[in-house]
N, C-alpha and C positions, 0 to 999 in steps of 0.2 A: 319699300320693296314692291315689284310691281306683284299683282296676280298671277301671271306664269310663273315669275320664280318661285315666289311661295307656295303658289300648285306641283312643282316641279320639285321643291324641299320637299315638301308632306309628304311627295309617293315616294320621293329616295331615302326618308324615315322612314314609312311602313315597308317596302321591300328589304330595309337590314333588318327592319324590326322584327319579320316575318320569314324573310331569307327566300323570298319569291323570286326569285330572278336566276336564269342560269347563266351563264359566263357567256360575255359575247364581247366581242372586237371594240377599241376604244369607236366612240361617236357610232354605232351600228342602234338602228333602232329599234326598241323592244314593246311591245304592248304590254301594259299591264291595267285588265281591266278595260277600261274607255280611256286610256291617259297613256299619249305618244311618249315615252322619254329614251334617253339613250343612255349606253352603257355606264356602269359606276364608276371608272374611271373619268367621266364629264363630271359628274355629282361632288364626287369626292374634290375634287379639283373647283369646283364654283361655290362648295361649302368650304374651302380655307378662305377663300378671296372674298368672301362674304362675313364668314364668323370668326376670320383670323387674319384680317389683313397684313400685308407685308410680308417678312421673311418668317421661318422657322426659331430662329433662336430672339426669346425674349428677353434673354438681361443673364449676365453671369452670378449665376450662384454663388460658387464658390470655389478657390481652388484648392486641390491636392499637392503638397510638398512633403517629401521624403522623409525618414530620420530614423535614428539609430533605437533600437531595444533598449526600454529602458530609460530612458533619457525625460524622460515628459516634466520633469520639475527644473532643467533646465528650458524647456520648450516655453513653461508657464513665465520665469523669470524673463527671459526676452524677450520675448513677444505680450506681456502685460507687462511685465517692469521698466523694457526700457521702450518698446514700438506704442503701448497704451490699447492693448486689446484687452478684452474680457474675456476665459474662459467660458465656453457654452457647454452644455450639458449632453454627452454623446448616446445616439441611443443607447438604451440596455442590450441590444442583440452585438454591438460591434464594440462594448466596452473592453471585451477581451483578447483583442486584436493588438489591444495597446495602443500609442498615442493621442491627440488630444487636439480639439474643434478651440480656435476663437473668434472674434467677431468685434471691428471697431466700427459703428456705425452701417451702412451697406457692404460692408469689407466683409466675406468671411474666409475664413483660411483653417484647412485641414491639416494638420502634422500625421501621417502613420508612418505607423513602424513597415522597414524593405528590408527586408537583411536577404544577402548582405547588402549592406547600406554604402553609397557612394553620393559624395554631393551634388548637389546640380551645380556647377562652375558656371553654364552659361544660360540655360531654359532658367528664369526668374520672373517672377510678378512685380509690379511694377506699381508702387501705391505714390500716389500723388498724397502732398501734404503743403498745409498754407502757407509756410513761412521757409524756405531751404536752410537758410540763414540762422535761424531759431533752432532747426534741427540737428544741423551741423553740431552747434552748440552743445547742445543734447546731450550726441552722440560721443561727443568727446568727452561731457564732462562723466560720461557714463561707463568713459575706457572703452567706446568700440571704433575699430578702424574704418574711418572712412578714407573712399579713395572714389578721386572726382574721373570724369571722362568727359568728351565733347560734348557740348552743349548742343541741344539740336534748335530749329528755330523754333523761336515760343516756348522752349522746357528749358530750364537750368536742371541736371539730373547729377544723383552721386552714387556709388554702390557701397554695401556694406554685404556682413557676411551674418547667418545666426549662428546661434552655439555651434553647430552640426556641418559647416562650412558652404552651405544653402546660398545662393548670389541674391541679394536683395535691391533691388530700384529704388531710390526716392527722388520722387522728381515735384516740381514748382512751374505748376502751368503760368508764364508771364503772357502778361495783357499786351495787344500788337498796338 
């Protein structure tokens, strides 16, 4: 980092640190002290592209899916018995909310309670899995309905539903 920038960091650290600066028009320049710099709008903008390169969103957490009052020992049977998640442990401030967090490897998936509850038919998460073929398997030896659709190029994809009537993806990234 050259020297002006880092001179340029350090006073837009002590002016938030200290709140020495009064509002002025983006790029208009301000003195502070012996040290020319310009509005915090420049600062804040050349500290993302410095200390946070590229976009805003770093990686999907997690998602949230709907479901019914009550239900969560079905939520736990499909989603660990027959998808192979593990139950995670939800704070203690939101355990009374009802429904129920799992988590298979980077995957994690929120089930809460929406009443009144209605299924998502078409908004669905879409988990990729090794083997299509294998899981088809699975799913059928497990009694749950699958139902194929077009294949797009590179994905062989199937949908299934969970307990609560929720649209589920599984799809099979193929090698081009």
């Amino acid at each position: 980092m050259s020297r002006l920038k880092l001179d340029h960091l350090q006073t837009f650290l002590a002016v938030v640190r200290f709140g020495s600066v009064s509002k002025a028009a983006d790029n208009d320049p301000i003195v502070i002290g012996n040290t020319l710099t310009y509005a915090m709008a420049y600062h804040v903008s050349w500290i993302d592209l410095v200390l946070r390169p590229g976009k805003m969103i770093e990686e999907l957490h997690h998602i949230q899916i709907a479901m019914p009052k009550g239900r969560e020992s079905d939520a736990r049977n499909f989603y660990c018995g027959v998808l192979g998640f593990s139950e995670i442990k939800k704070p203690n401030v939101l355990r009374d909310r009802g429904g129920v967090w799992f988590q298979c490897q980077n995957v994690r998936i929120h089930l809460g309670v929406e009443e009144p509850f209605v299924p998502a038919l078409k908004v669905h998460p879409g988990f990729r899995v090794g083997s299509l073929e294998n899981t088809v398997a699975h799913l059928n030896a497990a009694g749950i309905d699958v139902r194929t659709d077009i294949d797009l190029p590179d994905i062989k994809r199937i949908y299934i539903s969970d307990p609560f009537g929720n649209r589920i993806e599984l799809l099979e990234v193929i090698a081009s």
